[in-house]
N, C-alpha and C positions, 0 to 999 in steps of 0.2 A: 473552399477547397480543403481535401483531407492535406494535412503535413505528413509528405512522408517520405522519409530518411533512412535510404537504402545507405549498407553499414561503410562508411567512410566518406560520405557526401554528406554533409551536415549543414543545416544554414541559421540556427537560428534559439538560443537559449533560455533558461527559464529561472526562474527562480530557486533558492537553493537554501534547505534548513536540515539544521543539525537533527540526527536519529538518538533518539530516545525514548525510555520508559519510564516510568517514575510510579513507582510505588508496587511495582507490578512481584515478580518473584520466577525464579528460573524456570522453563516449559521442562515438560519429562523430554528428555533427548529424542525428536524423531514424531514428537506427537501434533507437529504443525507440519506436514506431508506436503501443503502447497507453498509456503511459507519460500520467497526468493528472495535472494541477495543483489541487486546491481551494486557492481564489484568491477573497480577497474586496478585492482592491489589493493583498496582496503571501501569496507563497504561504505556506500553516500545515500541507499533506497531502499526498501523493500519494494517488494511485485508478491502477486496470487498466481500461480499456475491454474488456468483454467479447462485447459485440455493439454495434447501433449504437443503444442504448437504454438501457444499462446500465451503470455502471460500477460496483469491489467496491473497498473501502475499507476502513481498522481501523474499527469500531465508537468507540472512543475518541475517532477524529477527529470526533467530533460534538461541536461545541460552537454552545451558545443563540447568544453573541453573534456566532457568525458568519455562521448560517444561516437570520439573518431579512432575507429578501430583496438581502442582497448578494452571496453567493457564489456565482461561477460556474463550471463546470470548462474548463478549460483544455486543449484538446489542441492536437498539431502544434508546438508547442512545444519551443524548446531554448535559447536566452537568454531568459530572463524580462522581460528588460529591452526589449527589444528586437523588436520586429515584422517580421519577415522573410517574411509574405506566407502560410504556409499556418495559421494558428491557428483555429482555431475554437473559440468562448468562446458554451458553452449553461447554461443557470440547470439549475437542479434541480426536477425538478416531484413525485418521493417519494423520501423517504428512509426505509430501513426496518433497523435495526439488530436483530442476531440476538436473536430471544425471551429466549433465556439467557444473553446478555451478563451479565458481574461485572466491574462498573466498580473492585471493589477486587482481584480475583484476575488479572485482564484476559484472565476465559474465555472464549472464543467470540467473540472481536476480531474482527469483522466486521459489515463492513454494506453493504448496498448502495443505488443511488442511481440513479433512473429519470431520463433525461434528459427536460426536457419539447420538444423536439425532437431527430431525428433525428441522428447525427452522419452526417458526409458521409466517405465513403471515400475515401481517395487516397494515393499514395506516402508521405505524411506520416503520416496516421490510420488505422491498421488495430488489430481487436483480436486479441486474445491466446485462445489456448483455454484452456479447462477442463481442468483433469487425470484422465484416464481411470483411473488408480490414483494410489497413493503411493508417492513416490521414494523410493528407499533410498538410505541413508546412502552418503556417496563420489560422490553426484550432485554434478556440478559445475553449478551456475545461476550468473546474474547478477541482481545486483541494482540499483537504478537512484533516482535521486532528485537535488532540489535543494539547495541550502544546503550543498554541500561545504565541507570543511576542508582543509589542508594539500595543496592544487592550487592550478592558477590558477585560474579561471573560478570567478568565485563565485556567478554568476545564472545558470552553463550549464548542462543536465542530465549528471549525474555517475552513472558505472558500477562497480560492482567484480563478480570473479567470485572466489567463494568454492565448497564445497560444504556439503553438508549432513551435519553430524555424529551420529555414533552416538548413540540417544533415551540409554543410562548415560550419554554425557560429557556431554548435556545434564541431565539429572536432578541428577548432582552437581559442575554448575556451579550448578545454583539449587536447593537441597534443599528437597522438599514445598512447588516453585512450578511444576512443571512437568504438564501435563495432557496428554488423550491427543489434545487438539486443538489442543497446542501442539509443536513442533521446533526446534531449535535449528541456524545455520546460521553459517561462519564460522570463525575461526581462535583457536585454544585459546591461543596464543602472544601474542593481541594483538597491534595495530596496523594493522589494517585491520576495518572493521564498518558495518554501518547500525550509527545511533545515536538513538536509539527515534524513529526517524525514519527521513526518508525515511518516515514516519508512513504507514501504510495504502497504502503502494508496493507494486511489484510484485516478489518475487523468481521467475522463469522458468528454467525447466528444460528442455530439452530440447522446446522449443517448447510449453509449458503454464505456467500460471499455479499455482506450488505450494505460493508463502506471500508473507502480508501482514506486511510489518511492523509488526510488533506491540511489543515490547518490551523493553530491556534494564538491568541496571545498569551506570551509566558507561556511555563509548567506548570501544571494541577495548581493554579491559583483559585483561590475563592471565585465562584460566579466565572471563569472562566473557563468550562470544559472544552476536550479537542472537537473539531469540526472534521467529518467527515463527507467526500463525495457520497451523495445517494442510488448506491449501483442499480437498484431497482430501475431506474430512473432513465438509464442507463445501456438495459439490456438489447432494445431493436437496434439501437446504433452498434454496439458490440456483435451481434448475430450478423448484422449485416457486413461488417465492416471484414469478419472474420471470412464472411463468403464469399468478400471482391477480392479475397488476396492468396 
């Protein structure tokens, strides 16, 4: 059965890791358009806006105590701190996390989240597409989040561009943790990563949406790059899921 969690009926929580970037360096203000906040007074998630109803998250970012009646997503945004005139801050009115989520394996990390209104389009808020296939390894994306490290701006949204690595150098970086709807993205050398965070952000490829951050051990350690949901993977459940609701 789908889980879904119309906003203040809640039953049931998930795992929960700190947002960050490491190594990454401040985005131009405004040039991550899909780029969301889950924010219930200080941010705990990124989300992708996907259309203007919709946004795709880690399934893991679901947690009980956040998402009874306070948290709201956050777009247009780039100091958190700070109100600079285009934000737009909309409640959640469903939340629907993938049937086969393994809140211990962290399979099928994804969920999505029905705006209960409208987002408003503009230079600021635009979303992001769907990926038509799946990227292959050597793709160069970006990825994007709050709560950086080792920069300045620490409530400003933060970028790195990494690509996506061979599914061998991901397998035996995590042995017998890796699935066919997971990828591994990032630098084998260490020192630059999401860090299981930037939690349910966006990594973008070549103008598509082609993985959620999902999960890692440690920050940008040797042989450990972040793990990414494979949205490709992803998309008839999400088309459909958007149509039942």
């Amino acid at each position: 059965l789908f889980l879904q969690i119309y906003l203040c009926h809640v039953y049931t929580a998930a795992l929960g890791f700190d947002d960050k970037i490491v190594g990454g360096y401040e985005c131009r203000p405004h040039s991550v358009p899909w780029q969301v906040s889950l924010n219930n007074g200080w941010h705990y998630c990124g989300g992708t806006l996907i259309n203007d109803r919709w946004v795709v998250s880690a399934a893991h970012c679901f947690k009980v105590e956040y998402f009874v009646c306070n948290t709201f997503l956050r777009l247009g945004e780039h100091h958190l701190r700070y109100k600079d005139g285009p934000e737009q801050f909309i409640a959640p009115a469903v939340i629907i996390r993938h049937p086969e989520y393994d809140r211990y394996t962290i399979n099928n990390d994804i969920m999505l989240i029905k705006l209960a209104e409208p987002a408003k389009f503009d230079e600021y808020v635009q979303p992001i597409a769907l990926p038509k296939s799946c990227a292959p390894a050597g793709t160069q994306c970006l990825v994007s989040g709050w709560g950086a490290t080792q920069i300045g701006c620490l409530k400003c949204l933060n970028c790195l561009d990494l690509p996506i690595l061979p599914q061998d150098d991901c397998e035996r970086s995590y042995p017998n943790r890796i699935t066919s709807s997971m990828f591994c993205a990032g630098f084998l050398e260490g020192g630059k990563d999401s860090c299981q965070g930037d939690s349910g952000g966006p990594l973008v490829c070549n103008g598509e949406l082609q993985g959620v951050v999902s999960w890692g051990w440690g920050c940008a350690e040797q042989n450990r790059p972040g793990v990414y949901a494979k949205v490709c993977q992803f998309t008839d459940w999400i088309h459909s899921t958007m149509a039942s609701h």
